[in-house]
C-alpha positions in Angstrom: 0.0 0.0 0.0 1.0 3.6 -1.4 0.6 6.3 1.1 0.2 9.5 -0.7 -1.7 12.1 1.2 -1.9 12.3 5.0 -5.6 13.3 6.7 -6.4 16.7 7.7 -9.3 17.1 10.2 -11.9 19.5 8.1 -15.2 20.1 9.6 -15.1 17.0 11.8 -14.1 14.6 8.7 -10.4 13.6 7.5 -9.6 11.8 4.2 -6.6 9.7 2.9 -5.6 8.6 -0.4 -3.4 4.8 -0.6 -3.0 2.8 -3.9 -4.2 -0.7 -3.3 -2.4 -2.3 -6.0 -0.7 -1.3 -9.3 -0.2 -2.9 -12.5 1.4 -1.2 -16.2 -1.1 0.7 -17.0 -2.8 1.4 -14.2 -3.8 1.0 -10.3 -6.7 0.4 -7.6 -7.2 3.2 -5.7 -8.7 3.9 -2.4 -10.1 6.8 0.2 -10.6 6.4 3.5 -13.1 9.0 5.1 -12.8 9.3 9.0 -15.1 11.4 10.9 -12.1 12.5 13.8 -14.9 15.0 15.0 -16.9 14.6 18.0 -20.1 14.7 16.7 -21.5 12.9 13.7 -20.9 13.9 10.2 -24.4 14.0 8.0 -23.0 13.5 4.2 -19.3 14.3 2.8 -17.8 15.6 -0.4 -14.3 14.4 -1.4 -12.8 15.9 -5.1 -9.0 15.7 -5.6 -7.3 16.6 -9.2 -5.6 14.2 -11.2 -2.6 14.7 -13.9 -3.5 14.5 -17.3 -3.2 11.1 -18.6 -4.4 9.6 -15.1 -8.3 8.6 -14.8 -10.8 6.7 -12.7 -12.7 4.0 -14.2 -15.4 2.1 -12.0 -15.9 3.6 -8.7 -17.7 2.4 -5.5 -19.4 2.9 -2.6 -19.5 6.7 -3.7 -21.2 9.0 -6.7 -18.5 10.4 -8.9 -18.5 13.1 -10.8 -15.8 14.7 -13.6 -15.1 17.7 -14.9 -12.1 17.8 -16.9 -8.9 16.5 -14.5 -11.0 17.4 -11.5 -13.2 14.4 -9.4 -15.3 14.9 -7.4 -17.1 12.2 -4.9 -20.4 12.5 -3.0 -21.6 9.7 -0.5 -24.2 6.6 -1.3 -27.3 7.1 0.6 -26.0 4.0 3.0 -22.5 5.5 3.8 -22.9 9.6 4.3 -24.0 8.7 8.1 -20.6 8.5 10.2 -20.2 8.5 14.0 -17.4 10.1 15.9 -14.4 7.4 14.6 -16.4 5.7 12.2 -14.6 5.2 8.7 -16.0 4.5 5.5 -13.9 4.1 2.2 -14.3 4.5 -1.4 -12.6 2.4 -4.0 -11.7 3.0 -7.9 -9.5 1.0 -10.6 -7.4 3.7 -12.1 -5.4 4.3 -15.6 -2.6 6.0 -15.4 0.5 7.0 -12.9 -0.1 10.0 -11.6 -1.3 10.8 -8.2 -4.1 13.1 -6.7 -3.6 16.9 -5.3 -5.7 19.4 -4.2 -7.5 17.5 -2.4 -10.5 18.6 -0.2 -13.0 17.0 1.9 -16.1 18.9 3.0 -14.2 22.1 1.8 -11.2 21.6 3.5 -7.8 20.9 2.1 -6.9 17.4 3.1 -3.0 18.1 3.0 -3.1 19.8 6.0 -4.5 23.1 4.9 -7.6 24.0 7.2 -6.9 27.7 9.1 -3.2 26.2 9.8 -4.6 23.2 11.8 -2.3 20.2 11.5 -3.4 16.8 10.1 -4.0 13.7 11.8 -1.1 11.1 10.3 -2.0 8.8 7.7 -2.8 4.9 8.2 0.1 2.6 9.4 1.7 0.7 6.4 1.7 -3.1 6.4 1.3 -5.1 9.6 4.1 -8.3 9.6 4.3 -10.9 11.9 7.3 -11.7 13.4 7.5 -14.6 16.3 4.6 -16.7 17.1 4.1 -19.1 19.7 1.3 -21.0 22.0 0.7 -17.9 23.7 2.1 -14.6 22.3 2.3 -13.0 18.9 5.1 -10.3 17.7 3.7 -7.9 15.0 5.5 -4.8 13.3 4.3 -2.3 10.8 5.7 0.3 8.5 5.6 4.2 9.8 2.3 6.0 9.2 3.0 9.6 7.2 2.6 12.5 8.8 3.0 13.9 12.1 3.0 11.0 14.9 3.8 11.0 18.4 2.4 7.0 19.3 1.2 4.6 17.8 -2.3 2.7 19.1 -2.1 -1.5 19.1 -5.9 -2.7 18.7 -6.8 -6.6 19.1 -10.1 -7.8 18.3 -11.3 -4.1 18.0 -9.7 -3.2 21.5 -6.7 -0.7 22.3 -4.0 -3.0 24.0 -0.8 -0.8 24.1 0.1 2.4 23.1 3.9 2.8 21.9 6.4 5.2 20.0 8.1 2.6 18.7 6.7 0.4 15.7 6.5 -3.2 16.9 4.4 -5.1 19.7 4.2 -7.9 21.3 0.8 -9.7 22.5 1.1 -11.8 25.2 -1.2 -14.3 27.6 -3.3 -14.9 24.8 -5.0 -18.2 23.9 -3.4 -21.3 21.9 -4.5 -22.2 18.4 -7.0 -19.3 18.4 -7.0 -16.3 15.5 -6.5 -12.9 16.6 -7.2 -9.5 14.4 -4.5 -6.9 15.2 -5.0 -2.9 13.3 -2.5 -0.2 14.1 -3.5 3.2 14.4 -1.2 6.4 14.4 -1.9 9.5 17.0 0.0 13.1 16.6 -1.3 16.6 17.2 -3.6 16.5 14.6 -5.6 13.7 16.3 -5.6 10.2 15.5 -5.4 8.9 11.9 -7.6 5.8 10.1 -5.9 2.5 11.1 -4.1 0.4 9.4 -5.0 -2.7 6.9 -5.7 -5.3 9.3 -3.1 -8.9 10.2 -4.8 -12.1 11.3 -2.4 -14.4 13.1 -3.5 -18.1 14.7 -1.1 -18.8 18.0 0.3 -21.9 17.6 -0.4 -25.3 19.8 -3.5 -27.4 20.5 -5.3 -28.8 17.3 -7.3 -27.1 14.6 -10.9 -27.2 14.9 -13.1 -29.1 13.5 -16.0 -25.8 11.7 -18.7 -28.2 11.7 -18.2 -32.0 12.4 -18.8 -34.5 10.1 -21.0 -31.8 8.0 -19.8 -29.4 5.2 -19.8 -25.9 5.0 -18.9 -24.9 1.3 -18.6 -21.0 0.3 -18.2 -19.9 -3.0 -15.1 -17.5 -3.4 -16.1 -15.1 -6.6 -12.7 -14.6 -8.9 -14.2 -10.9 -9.9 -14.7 -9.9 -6.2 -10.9 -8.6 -6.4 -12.2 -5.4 -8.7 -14.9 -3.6 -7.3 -15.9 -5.6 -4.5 -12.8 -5.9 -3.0 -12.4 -8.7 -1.6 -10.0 -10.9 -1.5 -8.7 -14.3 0.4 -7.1 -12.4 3.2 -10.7 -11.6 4.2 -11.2 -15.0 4.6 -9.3 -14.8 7.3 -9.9 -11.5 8.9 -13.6 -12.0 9.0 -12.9 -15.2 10.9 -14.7 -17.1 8.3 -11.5 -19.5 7.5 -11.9 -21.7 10.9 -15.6 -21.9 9.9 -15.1 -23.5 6.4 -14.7 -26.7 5.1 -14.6 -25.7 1.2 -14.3 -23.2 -0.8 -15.9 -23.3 -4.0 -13.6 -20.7 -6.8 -15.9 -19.3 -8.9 -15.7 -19.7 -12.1 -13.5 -21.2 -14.6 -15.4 -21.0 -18.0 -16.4 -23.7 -20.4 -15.8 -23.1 -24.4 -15.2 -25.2 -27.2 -16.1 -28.4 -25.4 -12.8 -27.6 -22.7 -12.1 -26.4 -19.6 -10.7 -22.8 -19.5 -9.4 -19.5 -18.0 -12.0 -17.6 -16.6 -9.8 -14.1 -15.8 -6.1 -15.0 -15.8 -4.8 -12.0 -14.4 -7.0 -12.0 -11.3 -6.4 -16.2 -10.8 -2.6 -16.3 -10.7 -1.3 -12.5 -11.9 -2.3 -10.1 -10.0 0.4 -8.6 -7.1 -0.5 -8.5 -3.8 0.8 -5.9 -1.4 2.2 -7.2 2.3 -0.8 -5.4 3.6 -3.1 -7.5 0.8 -1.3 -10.8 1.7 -3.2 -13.2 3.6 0.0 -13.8 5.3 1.6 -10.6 5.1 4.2 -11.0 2.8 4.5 -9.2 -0.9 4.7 -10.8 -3.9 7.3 -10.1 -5.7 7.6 -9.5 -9.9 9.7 -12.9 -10.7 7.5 -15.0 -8.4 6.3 -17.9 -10.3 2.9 -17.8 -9.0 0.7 -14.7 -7.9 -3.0 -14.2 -7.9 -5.8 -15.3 -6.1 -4.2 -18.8 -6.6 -1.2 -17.9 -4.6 -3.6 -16.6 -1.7 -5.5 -19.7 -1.8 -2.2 -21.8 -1.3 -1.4 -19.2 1.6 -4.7 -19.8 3.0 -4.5 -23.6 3.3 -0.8 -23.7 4.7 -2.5 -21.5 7.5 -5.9 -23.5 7.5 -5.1 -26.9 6.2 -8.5 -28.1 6.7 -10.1 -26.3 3.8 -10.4 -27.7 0.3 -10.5 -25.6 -2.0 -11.9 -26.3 -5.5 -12.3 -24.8 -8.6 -16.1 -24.4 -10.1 -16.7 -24.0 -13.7 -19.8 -22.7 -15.5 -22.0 -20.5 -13.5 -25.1 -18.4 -15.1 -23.0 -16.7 -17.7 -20.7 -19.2 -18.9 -22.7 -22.7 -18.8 -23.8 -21.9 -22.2 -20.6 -24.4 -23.3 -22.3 -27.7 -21.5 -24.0 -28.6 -24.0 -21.3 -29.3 -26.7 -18.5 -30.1 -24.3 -21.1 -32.9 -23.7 -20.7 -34.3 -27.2 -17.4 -35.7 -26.2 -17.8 -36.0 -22.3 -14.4 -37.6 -21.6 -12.1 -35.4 -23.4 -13.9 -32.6 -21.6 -12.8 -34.4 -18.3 -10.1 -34.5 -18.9 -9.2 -31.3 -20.4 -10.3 -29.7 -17.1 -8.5 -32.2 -15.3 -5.1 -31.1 -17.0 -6.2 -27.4 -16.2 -7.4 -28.2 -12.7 -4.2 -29.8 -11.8 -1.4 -27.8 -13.9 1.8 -28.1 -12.7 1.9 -24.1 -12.2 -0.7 -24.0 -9.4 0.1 -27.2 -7.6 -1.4 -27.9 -4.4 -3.9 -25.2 -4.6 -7.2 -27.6 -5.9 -8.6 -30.3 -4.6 -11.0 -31.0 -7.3 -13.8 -29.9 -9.5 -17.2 -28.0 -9.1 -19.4 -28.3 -12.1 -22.2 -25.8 -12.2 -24.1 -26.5 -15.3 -27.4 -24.0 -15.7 -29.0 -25.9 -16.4 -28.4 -29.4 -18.2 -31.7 -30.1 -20.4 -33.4 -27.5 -19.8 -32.9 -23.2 -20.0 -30.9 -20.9 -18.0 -29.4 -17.8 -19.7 -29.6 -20.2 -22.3 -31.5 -23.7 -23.6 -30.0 -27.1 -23.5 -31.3 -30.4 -25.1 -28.6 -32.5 -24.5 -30.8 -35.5 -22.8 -32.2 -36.3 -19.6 -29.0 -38.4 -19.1 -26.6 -36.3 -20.1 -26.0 -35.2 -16.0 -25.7 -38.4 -15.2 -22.8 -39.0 -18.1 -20.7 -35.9 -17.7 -20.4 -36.8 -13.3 -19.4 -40.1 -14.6 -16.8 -39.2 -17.1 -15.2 -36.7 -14.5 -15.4 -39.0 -11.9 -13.7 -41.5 -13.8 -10.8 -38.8 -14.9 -10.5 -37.1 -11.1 -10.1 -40.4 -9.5 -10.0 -39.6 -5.9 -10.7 -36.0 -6.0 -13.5 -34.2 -4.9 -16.4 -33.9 -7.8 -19.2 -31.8 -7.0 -21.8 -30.2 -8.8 -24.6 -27.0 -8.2 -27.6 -28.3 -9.3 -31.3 -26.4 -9.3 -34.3 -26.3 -6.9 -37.1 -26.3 -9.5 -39.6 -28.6 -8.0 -42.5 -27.8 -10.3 -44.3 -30.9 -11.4 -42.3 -31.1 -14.8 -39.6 -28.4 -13.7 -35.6 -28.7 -14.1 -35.8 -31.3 -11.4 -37.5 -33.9 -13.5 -35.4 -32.8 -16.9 -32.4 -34.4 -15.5 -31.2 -37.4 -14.2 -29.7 -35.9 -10.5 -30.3 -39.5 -9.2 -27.8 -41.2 -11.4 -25.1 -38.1 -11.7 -25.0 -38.0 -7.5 -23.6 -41.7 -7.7 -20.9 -40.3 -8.8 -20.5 -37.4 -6.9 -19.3 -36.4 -3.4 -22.0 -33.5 -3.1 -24.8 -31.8 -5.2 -25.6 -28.1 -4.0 -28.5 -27.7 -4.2 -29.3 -23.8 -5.1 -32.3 -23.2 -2.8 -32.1 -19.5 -3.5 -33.5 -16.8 -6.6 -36.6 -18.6 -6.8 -38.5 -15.1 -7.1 -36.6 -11.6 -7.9 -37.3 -8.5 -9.6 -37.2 -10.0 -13.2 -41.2 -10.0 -12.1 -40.8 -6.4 -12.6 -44.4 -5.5 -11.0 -44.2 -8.3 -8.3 -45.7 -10.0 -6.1 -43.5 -9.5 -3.5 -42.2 -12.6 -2.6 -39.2 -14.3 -0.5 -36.1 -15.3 -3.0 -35.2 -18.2 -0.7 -38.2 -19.6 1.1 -37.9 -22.9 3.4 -41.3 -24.1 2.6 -44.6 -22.9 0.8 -47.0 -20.8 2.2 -50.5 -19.3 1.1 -50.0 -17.0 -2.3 -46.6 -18.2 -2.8 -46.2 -17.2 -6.7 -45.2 -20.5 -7.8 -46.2 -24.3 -6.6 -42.5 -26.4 -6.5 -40.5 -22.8 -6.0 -39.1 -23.7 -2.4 -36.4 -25.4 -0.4 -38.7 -28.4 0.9 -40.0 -29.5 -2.0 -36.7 -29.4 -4.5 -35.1 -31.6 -1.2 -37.8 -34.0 -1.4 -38.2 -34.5 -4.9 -34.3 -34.9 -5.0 -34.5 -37.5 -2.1 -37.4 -39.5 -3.7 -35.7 -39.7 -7.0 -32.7 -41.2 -5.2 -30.5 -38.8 -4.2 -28.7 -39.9 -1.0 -29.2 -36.8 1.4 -25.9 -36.9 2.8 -25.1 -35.8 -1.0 -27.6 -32.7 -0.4 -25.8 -29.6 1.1 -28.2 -26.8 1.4 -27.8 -23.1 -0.5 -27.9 -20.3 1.4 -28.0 -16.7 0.1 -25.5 -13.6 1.3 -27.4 -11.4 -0.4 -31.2 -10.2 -0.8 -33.4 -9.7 -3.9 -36.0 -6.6 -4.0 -38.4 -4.8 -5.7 -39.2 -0.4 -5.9 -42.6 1.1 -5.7 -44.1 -1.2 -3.2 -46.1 0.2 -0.6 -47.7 -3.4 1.0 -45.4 -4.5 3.7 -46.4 -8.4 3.9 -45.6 -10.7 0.6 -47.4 -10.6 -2.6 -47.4 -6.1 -3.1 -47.1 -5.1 -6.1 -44.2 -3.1 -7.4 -42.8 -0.7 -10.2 -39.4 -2.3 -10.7 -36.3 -4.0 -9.1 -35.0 -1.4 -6.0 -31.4 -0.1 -6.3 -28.2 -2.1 -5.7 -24.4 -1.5 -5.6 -24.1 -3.8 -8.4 -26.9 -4.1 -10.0 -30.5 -3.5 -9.8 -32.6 -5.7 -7.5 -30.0 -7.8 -5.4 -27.8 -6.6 -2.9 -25.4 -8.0 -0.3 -26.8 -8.8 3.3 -24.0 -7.1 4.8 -25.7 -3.6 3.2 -29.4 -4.5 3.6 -28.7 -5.2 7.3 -28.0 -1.4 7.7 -30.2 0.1 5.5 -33.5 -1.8 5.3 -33.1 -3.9 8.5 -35.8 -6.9 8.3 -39.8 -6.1 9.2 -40.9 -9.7 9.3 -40.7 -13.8 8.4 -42.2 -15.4 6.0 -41.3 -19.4 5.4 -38.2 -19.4 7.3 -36.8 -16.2 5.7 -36.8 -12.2 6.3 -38.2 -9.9 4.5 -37.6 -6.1 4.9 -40.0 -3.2 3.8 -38.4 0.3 4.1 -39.5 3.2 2.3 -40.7 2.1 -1.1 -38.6 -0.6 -1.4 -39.1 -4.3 -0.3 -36.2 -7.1 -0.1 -35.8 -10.7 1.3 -33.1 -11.5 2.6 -31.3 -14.3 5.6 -30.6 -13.3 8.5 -28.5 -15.2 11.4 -31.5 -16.1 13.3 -32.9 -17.6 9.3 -30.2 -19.0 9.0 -30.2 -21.0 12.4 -33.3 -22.5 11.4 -32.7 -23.3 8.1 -29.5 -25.5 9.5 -31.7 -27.3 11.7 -34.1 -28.0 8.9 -30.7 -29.6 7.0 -29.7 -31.4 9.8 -33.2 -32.9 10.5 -33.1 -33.9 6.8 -30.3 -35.7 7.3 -28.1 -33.5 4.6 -24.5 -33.2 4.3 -24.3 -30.1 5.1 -24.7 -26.1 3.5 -23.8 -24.1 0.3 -23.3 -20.5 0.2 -23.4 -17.7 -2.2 -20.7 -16.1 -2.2 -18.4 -14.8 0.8 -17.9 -11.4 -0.1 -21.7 -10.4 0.6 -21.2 -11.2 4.6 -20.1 -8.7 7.5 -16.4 -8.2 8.0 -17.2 -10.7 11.1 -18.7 -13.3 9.6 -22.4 -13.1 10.6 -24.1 -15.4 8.0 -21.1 -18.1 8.0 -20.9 -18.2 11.8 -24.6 -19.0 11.7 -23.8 -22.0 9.3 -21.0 -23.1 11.5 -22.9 -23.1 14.7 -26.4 -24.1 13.1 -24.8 -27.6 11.7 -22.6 -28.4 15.2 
């Protein structure tokens, strides 16, 4: 990480400028906004000028505007609300080299230029571990820019020393347990945003089992490194690592009847920053292997008992099922040789195949055969041997549905798990409604659609043979909604999908739970009605119940969609974890 601007309080509200990551032509760039006031800021305005020949391309969490060289950034409806401390950032991909100036944040310079006040000092750089035993962990950290008197150690959230030099040591802490350290810098211009934060296990005692003899599967999107970003490391700073089993990389892409790249650059490319690293260290530009693939190998030397592997297909790209089918073995086996290249050894331990949807239509319609599930498991199986095969399959239960078009029964033989995707059975594509859960545990009176629930698509999958201990069930980190609803309970009518970060009518929990917390249940999942807008949603308590429903099934376990829509803690997964103990 790139310090280039320290913080200046202004109005109650500082700002700071680092680059994330860089590349040739360009770099990710990110602001942090701090309210170091003592009373809480309603709404900010950042703008900064850039060089000529440097630009922003997709920005978020913010409303950008451009005039000429000159950006300037107002806040999302979700994020303009900060209390005394609170931080919010706003992230860009750049093109370019240059870096910002004349910065200013509510009107006030944010190089130290506010009625000859000085600036609070900039974020730490990179926390590194250094010595770790059963009981004590040694962290250092590059020097914060700016004016700084001390630096603040914070643990799990909590202030545990205060020091002027720029290491620590934790002691009397707990064996084999995680623990989240952040730095912050304090001078006279108050105290600046803290640092990227280091997750470091103590060593001793044995690892955990998350969830038993049950699996607890989260898919890890490859594109979530752009604007989402996430990445592996928050895996681990979430605490979500110790609470996995599997971790599902989403998505290779299928074409010409083969297994292939999805985005090379973000799989095994990209540079990662010390502070970026899931264990702290930078790559380096002559390193064989970078990329999400290197973070995943990090991941499992820290956590060896995840397996993580890689899932091809998806909505977008299962439109190449179909023909890869015409020649199911040498489509095996070409993604066996790409699973398993030399290049990325030790990072998979098998192969997800999310086919939408065989026989029947997804983004697109297949006709391959009612068999043709049931072939392509066995061909894979036969070519992975002993690694893991799974598969996400639907939860279209309608008397004649995607259920009944393919032959789950006879694939699942040769499977270790099917995932079932017990999620998006209603959404916004309904533009004018009804209002209805997207993930719904069982029917219930004026549900849209007989067969559109988790219940029945379990049922029908066990009756047709399906061993449940195949079965995991999906979970959602994210809700769907509608805009122009004014009806509370299910089944309003609406004008259109409601906003999103992404895209319209789905957003992640970890927003919805702060701006339309949920108003009610409806068959075992929350539903929200704020304003004019409506969403369904799972919520921990959901959750809980929807793990004891699996359990009492007698399933294998849970699926989830995907891990970059939970809290930075680890709400929704923690629920998994503790619902299937």
């Amino acid at each position: 990480m790139v310090a280039l601007a320290a913080p200046a309080q202004a109005a109650g509200a500082s700002a700071a400028f680092t680059k994330t990551s860089e590349w040739d032509s360009g770099f990710g760039g990110q602001w942090t906004i701090t309210n170091t006031g003592t009373s809480t800021v309603n709404g900010w305005n950042l703008s900064w000028d850039f060089p000529s020949g440097t630009t922003v391309g997709a920005l978020w969490n913010g409303v950008l505007t451009r005039s000429g060289n000159s950006y300037t950034v107002t806040n999302e409806s979700w994020n303009g609300t900060l209390a005394p401390g609170q931080s919010t950032t706003v992230g860009f991909s750049g093109s370019g080299t240059g870096n910002p100036t004349n910065c200013r944040i509510n009107g006030a310079s944010c190089d130290g230029g506010n009625g000859g006040q000085p600036g609070a000092p900039g974020a730490p750089g990179a926390l590194v571990p250094g010595t770790v035993t059963n009981n004590s962990i040694a962290i250092s950290w590059a020097p914060a820019s700016g004016d700084v008197t001390e630096y603040e150690v914070l643990r799990n959230g909590s202030v545990v020393a205060t020091t002027t030099a720029r290491n620590h040591v934790s002691s009397g802490l707990s064996a084999n347990t995680s623990y989240t350290f952040t730095v912050r810098a304090k001078g006279p211009g108050g105290t600046g945003p803290a640092s990227e934060p280091l997750t470091v296990r103590t060593t001793g005692g044995q690892q955990p089992d998350p969830v038993g003899d049950l699996v607890n599967v989260g898919y890890f999107t490859e594109w979530g490194v752009y604007g989402r970003n996430y990445h592996v490391k928050n895996i681990v700073s979430s605490g979500s690592a110790s609470k996995l089993t599997h971790i599902n990389y989403a998505f290779g892409n299928v074409q010409n009847g083969r297994c292939t790249i999805g985005d090379s650059y973000a799989a095994y490319d990209k540079a990662y920053t010390a502070a970026q690293s899931v264990d702290g260290v930078a790559d380096t530009w002559d390193q064989p292997l970078r990329g999400n693939f290197n973070q995943l190998k990090k991941l499992k030397e820290m956590h060896p008992h995840i397996k993580v592997v890689w899932s091809f297909g998806g909505w977008t790209w299962s439109g190449g099922f179909g023909q890869a089918m015409q020649n199911p073995q040498a489509f095996a086996k070409s993604c066996y040789d790409l699973v398993n290249d030399p290049r990325w050894e030790g990072v998979f331990d098998g192969i997800d195949l999310d086919w939408e949807y065989p026989n029947a239509c997804g983004l697109t319609c297949d006709n391959s055969g009612r068999d043709s599930f049931r072939r392509m498991m066995q061909a894979f199986r036969a070519e992975f041997g002993d690694q893991l095969v799974t598969a996400a399959i639907t939860a279209d239960a309608s008397s004649g549905g995607k259920i009944d078009a393919a032959d789950y029964a006879g694939g699942s033989r040769y499977a270790d798990y099917l995932h079932v995707m017990t999620y998006d059975f209603f959404g916004a594509w309904a533009a004018q409604g009804p209002t209805a859960p997207h993930s719904p545990l069982n029917a219930y009176p004026g549900i849209p659609q007989a067969g559109f629930n988790t219940h029945e698509a379990i049922q029908k999958l066990k009756a047709q043979g399906v061993p449940a201990k195949k079965l995991t069930l999906g979970i959602g980190f994210y809700g769907r909604g509608w805009t122009g609803v004014t009806q509370s309970a299910p089944g309003g009518s609406a004008t259109g999908p409601a906003p999103g970060t992404y895209e319209q009518g789905i957003e992640d929990y970890k927003v919805l739970k702060q701006t339309c917390p949920a108003t009610g249940t409806i068959a075992g999942t929350a539903y929200a009605h704020c304003g004019n807008n409506w969403w369904s949603y799972d919520t921990p308590q959901t959750v809980a119940g929807k793990m004891n429903y699996a359990k009492q099934q007698g399933l294998g376990g849970a699926m989830f969609w995907e891990l970059s829509g939970d809290t930075s803690n680890g709400e929704l997964i923690t629920a998994i974890s503790n619902g299937l103990r």
